[in-house]
C-alpha positions as CSV (number, residue, x, y, z in Angstrom):
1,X,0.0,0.0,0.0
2,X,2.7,2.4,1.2
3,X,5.9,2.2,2.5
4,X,6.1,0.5,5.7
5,X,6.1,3.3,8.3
6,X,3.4,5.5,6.5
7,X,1.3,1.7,6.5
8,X,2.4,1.6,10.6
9,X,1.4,5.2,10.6
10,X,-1.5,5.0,8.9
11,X,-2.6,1.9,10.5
12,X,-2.1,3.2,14.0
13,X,-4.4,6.8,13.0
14,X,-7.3,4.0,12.0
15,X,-7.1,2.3,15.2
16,X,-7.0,4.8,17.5
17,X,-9.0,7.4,15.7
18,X,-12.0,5.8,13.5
19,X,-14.6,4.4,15.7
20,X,-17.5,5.0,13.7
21,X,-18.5,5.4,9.9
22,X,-19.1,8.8,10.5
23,X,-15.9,9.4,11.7
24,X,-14.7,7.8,8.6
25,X,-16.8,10.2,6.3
26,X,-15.3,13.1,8.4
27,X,-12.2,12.5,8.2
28,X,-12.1,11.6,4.6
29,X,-14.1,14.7,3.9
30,X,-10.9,16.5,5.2
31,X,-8.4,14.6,3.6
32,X,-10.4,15.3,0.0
33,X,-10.6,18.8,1.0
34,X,-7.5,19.4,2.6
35,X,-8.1,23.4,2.7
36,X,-11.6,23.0,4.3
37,X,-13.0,25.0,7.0
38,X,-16.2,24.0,8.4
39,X,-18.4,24.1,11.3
40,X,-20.6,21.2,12.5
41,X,-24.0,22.2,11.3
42,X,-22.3,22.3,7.6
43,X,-20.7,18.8,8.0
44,X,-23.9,17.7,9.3
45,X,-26.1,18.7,6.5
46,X,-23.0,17.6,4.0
47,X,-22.8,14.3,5.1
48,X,-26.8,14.0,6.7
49,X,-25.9,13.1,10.2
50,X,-26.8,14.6,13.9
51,X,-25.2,18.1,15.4
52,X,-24.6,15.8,18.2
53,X,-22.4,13.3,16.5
54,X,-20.4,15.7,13.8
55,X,-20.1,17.8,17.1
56,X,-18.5,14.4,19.5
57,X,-16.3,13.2,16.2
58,X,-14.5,16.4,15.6
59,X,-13.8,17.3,18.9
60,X,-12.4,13.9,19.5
61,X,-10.5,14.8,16.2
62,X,-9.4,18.1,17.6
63,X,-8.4,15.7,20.6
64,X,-6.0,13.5,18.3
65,X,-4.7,16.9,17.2
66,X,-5.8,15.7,13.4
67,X,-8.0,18.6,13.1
68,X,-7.5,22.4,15.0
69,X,-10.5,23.9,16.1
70,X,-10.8,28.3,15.7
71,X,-13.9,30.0,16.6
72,X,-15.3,32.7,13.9
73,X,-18.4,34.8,14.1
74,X,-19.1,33.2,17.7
75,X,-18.9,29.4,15.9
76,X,-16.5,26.8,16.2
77,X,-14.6,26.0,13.2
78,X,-12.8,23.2,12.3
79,X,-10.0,22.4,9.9
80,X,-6.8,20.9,8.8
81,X,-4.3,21.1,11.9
82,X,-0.8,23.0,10.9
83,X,0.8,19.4,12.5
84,X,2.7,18.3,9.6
85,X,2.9,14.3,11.2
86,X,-1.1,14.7,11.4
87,X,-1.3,16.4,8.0
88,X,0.6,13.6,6.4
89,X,-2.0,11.2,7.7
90,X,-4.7,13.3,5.4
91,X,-2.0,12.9,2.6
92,X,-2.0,9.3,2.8
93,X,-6.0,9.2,3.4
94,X,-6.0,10.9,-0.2
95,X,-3.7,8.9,-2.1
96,X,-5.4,5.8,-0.4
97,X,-8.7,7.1,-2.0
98,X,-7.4,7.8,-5.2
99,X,-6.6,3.6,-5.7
100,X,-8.9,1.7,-5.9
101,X,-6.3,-1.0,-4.2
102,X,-5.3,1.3,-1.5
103,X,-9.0,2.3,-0.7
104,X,-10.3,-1.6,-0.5
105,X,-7.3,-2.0,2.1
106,X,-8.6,1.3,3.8
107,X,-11.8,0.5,3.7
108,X,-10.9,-3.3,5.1
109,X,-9.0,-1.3,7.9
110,X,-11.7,1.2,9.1
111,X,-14.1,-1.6,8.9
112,X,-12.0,-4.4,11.1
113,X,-11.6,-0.9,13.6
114,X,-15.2,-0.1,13.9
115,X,-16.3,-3.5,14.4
116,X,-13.9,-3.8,17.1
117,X,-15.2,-0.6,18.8
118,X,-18.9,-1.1,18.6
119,X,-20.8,-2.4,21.0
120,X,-23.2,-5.7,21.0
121,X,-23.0,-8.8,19.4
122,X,-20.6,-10.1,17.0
123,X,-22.0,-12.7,13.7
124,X,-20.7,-15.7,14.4
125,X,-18.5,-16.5,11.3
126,X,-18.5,-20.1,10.0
């Protein structure tokens, strides 16, 4: 997929940082858009989920220093942090999107994290 650190790297972001598909979308949202500044209520009506949740995902984003948080106009704004580490993990989000290879893997790896992360009870596999 990549070179073995960016893979560790990237890899280590998924695990600890994509617990939910709307995590995912967010995050992937950003690394499409790496210039993007937005504010929940325009994530949530981009992507067609609740304030609350767009709200809890990027402040545990802001959290994981992946996104900074600046307030405009009395709202909080979110975008891109100036981290260059965290920034490369939106580079290799991008790329990873623009193969369809790298993407199934991506995909495979944000799945096998959210499963682990959600609660309740796990298929039985045969």
């Amino acid at each position: 997929m990549h070179s073995d650190n960016e893979n560790k790297d990237l890899d280590y972001f998924i695990q600890r940082s994509i617990h939910s598909f709307t995590a995912l979308d967010i995050v992937l949202h950003y690394a499409r858009q790496p210039n993007a500044q937005e504010t929940p209520k325009s994530i949530s009506k981009l992507l067609g989920k609740s304030h609350d949740e767009i709200s809890c995902c990027l402040e545990q984003f802001v959290e994981a220093k992946t996104l900074q948080k600046i307030k405009k106009k009395g709202e909080n704004w979110y975008l891109p942090t100036s981290d260059l580490k965290k920034s490369d993990i939106l580079k290799l989000l991008k790329q990873c999107l623009d193969d369809k290879d790298k993407r199934i893997k991506l995909l495979s790896m944000a799945l096998a994290a959210i499963r682990e992360k959600t609660p309740g009870k796990r298929r039985k596999t045969q």
